[in-house]
C-alpha positions in Angstrom: 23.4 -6.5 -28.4 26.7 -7.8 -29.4 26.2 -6.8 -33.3 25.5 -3.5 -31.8 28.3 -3.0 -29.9 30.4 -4.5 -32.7 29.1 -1.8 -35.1 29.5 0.6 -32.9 33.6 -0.1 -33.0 33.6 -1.6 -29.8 36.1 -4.7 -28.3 33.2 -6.7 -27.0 33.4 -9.9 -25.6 30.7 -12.3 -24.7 30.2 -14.7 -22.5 34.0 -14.6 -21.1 34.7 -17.7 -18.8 36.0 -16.9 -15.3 37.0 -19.8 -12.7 33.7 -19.0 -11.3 31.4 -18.8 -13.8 30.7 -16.3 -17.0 30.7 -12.7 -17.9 27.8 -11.9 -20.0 29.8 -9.3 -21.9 32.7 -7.4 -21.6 33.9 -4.1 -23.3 37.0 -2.8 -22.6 39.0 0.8 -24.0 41.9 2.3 -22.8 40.6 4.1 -19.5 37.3 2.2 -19.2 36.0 -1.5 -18.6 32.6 -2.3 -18.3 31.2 -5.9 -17.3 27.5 -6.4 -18.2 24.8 -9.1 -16.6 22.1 -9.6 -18.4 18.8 -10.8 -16.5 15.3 -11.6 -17.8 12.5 -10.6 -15.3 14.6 -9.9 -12.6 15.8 -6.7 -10.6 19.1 -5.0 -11.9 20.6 -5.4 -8.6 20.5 -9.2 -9.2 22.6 -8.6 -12.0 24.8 -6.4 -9.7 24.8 -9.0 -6.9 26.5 -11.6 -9.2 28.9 -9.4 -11.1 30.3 -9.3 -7.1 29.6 -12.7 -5.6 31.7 -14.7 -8.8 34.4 -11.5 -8.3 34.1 -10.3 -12.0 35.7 -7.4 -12.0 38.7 -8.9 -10.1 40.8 -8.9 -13.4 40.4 -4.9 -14.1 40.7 -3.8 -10.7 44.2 -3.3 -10.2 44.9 -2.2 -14.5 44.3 1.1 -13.8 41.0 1.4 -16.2 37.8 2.4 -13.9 35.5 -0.5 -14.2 32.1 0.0 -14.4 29.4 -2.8 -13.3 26.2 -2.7 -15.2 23.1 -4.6 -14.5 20.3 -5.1 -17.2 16.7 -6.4 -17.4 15.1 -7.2 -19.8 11.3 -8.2 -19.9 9.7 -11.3 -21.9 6.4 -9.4 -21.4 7.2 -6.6 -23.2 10.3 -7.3 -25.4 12.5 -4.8 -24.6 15.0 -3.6 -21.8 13.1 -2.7 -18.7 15.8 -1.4 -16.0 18.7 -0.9 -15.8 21.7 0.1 -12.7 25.6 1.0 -13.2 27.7 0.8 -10.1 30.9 1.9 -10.2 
């Protein structure tokens, strides 16, 4: 996903420390930041749930970019990304 990303011209970084714990990856432009959690065989809203319990998006939130909270499953049964919720 990273490579992607990369390829794709994007500032991406991945797993970004916190005080309380890790961002899976992080993408930021001028007007937009968006904080990924990436799950395995889990709900989306999991993903969701600890983007706001470890505070996240606290950084962004007062820079003036909207910030956009994406939540991502992906499935060991089936290889491949299963679900997937934005909150904004």
């Amino acid at each position: 996903m990273y490579v992607m990303l990369k390829l794709m011209g994007q500032q991406v970084q991945v797993e970004r420390h916190t005080s309380n714990g890790r961002i899976d990856a992080l993408i930021q432009t001028d007007r937009f930041v968006y904080i990924l959690e990436l799950k395995r065989d889990k709900n989306p809203d999991d993903a969701l749930d600890q983007i706001d319990e470890k505070g996240y998006d606290w950084p962004f939130l007062a820079d003036g970019r909207k910030v956009f909270r994406i939540g991502a499953d992906f499935s060991t049964k089936t290889h491949r990304l299963e679900n997937w919720k934005v909150s904004a």
